[in-house]
Each structure stands twice: as structure tokens, then as C-alpha cells.
C-alpha positions in Angstrom: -27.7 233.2 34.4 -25.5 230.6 36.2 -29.4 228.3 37.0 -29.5 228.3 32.8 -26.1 227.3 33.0 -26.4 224.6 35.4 -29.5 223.6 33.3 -27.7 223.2 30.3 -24.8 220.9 31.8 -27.7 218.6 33.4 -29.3 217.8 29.5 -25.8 217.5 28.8 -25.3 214.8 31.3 -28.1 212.9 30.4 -27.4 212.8 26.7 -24.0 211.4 27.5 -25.3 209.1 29.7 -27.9 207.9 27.0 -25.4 208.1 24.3 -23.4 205.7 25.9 -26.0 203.4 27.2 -27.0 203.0 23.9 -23.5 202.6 22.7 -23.3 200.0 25.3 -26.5 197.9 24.4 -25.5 198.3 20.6 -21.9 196.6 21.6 -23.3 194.1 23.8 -26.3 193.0 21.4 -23.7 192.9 18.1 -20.6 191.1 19.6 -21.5 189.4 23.1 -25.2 188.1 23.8 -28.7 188.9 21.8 -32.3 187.6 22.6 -34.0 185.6 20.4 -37.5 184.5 19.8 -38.2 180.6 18.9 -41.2 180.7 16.7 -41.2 177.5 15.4 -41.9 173.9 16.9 -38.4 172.1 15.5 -36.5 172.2 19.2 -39.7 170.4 20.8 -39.3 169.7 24.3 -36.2 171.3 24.6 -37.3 174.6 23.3 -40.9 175.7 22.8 -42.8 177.8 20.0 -42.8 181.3 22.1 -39.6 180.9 24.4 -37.1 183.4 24.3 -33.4 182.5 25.0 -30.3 184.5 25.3 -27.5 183.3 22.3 -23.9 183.7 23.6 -21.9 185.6 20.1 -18.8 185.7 22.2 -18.1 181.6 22.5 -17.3 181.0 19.2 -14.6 183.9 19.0 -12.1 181.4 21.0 -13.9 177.7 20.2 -15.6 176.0 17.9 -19.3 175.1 17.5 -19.3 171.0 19.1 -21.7 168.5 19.1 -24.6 168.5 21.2 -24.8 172.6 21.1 -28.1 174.4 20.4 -27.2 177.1 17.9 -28.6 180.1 16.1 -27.5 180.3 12.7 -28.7 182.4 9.1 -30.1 179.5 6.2 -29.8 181.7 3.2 -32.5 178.7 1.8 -35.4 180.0 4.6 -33.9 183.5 4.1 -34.2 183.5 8.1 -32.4 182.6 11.2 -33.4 179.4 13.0 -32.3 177.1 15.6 -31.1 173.5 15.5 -28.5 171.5 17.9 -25.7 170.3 16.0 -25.1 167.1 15.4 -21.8 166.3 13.5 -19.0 169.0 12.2 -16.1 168.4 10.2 -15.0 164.8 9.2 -18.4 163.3 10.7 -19.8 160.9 8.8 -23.3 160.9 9.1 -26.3 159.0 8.0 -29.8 159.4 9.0 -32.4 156.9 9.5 -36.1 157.0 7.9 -37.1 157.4 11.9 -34.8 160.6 12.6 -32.4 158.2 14.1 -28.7 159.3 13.3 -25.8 157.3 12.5 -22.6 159.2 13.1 -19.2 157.5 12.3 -20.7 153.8 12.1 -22.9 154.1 15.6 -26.3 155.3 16.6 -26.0 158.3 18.2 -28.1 158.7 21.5 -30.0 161.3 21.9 -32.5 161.3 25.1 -33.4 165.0 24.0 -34.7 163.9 20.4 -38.3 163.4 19.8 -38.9 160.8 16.9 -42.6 160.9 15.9 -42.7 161.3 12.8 -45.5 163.1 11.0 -44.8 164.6 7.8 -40.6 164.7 7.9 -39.3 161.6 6.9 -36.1 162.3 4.6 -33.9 159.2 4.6 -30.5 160.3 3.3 -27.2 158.5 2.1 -24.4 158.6 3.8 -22.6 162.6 4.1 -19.3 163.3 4.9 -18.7 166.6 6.3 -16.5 169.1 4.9 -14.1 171.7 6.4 -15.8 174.3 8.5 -19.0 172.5 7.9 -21.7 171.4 10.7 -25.0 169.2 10.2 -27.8 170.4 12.6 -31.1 169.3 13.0 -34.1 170.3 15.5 -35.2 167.9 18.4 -38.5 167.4 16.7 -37.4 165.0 13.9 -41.0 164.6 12.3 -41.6 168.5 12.4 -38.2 170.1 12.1 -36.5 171.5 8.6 -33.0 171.1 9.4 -29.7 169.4 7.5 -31.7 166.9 6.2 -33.3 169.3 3.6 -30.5 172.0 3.3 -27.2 170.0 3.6 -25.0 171.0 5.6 -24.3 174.5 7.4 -21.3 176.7 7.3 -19.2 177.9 10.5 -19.9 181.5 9.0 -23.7 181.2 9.0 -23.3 181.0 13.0 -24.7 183.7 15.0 -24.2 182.2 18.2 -25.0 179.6 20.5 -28.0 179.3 23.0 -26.9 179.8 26.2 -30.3 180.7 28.3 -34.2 180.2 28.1 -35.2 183.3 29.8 -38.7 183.0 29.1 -41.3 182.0 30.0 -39.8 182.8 33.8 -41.0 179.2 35.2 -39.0 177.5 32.3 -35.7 179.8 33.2 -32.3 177.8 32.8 -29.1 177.6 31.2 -29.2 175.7 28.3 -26.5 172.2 28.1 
């Protein structure tokens, strides 16, 4: 009787243990860090079709998104999430060239990351002042990206997080910025 006892208190371990693994990765996953699959060609070189990179959630609980970050954010226009680097957030002034070039507050911004070939993008805007709590993002890829340019400009709220490592493929493995 006491071996069916002790039987007993072992599945009763391991459910605990499992429930609270699970608990774990559900807490982890929701508020701290969550993989995520790039499946399109938009963040070309920095990021390719098939790479999977770790987005920190947790960052933008004590800052704010800043120029220059890759992030992952929800376009209620693609019905989708997708990733861009942000390129100007509120009180930017920003104008982009026919190129992909970008004018931010009167000066060409440099970008050595940026790929300009252009083949089939080529939306030439007026000038866009941003809002409060608003960011413009756009993908690496100018010619081949569907960012800010077509959608306006993205809300703090729509951010999921920012990219914080390309785990895979293993011989690409970094921290990203």
C-alpha cells in the first residue's frame, strides 16, 4: 500500500513540475522575449527570409521605441505582424526620396544598413510630421519592403517588441544593434 502511495506523490510531482514549466514558458513568451519567424525579404541583408530572432517585450516597459531599432509590431492593414527598423518617432519630420533615401528633419539620413535597389517600390511621399506616440518604420530593402511609406505611420501600441537576437540560422547567430 505505502509503493501505491509513493506512486501517487511521484505523478504528483511531475504534474507540478510541468504545470509550472508551462506556467513559466507562458509568462516568459507573453511579457519578456518570444521567437519570431522573418518570412519576408523587407529587412534584406540585415535579416533574411527564414531567420528566426528572439524580440525583447520587456524593453519597452521602461523606454521608448528609438531610432535605428528593429521592431516587431501588429499592421492592422496586413492583418499580420512584421518587421521594420524605425526610422523617425514623434516630432520627426520626414520625407522620403523616390530612391528610398530619407530626409529626416532637413538632412539625409545615413543609413549603411539600407539597401536602395529599387524594383517595384518607389513611393515618393511629401513631407510627414509625426504625431504623439507615433513611429515611421520601414524595412532595409527599400525596393522590396511595404513599410510607412504605404501604411503611414505606426502606433507605440501596435509594438510587440524589439529584435534583440538572430538565433537562426546558428552561423548567422548575434545580437542585433
Amino acid at each position: 500500500m505505502a509503493n501505491n502511495s509513493s506512486r501517487t506523490s511521484s505523478w504528483a510531482e511531475y504534474l507540478v513540475v510541468i504545470a509550472i514549466a508551462v506556467a513559466l514558458a507562458f509568462f516568459i513568451r507573453t511579457f519578456i522575449a518570444q521567437p519570431f519567424l522573418v518570412d519576408k525579404e523587407s529587412m534584406h541583408p540585415t535579416l533574411l527570409e527564414g531567420n528566426y530572432i528572439i524580440i525583447n517585450k520587456f524593453i519597452y516597459y521602461f523606454s521608448r521605441p528609438k531610432r535605428g531599432d528593429i521592431v516587431v509590431f501588429y499592421s492592422p492593414q496586413e492583418q499580420a505582424h512584421l518587421i521594420k527598423r524605425v526610422i523617425g518617432s514623434e516630432g520627426d519630420k520626414i520625407e522620403i526620396l523616390q530612391d528610398g533615401q530619407v530626409v529626416l528633419n532637413g538632412r539625409l539620413l545615413e543609413e549603411p544598413y539600407a539597401s536602395y535597389a529599387s524594383y517595384g517600390v518607389d513611393a515618393e511621399s511629401g513631407a510627414i510630421t509625426l504625431g504623439p506616440g507615433e513611429y515611421f518604420v520601414m524595412g532595409d530593402n527599400r525596393g522590396n519592403s511595404l513599410d510607412s511609406r504605404w501604411f503611414g505611420p505606426i502606433k507605440e501600441s501596435s509594438i510587440k517588441g524589439r529584435a534583440f537576437i538572430l538565433l537562426w540560422p546558428f552561423s548567422r547567430l548575434r545580437f542585433l544593434q
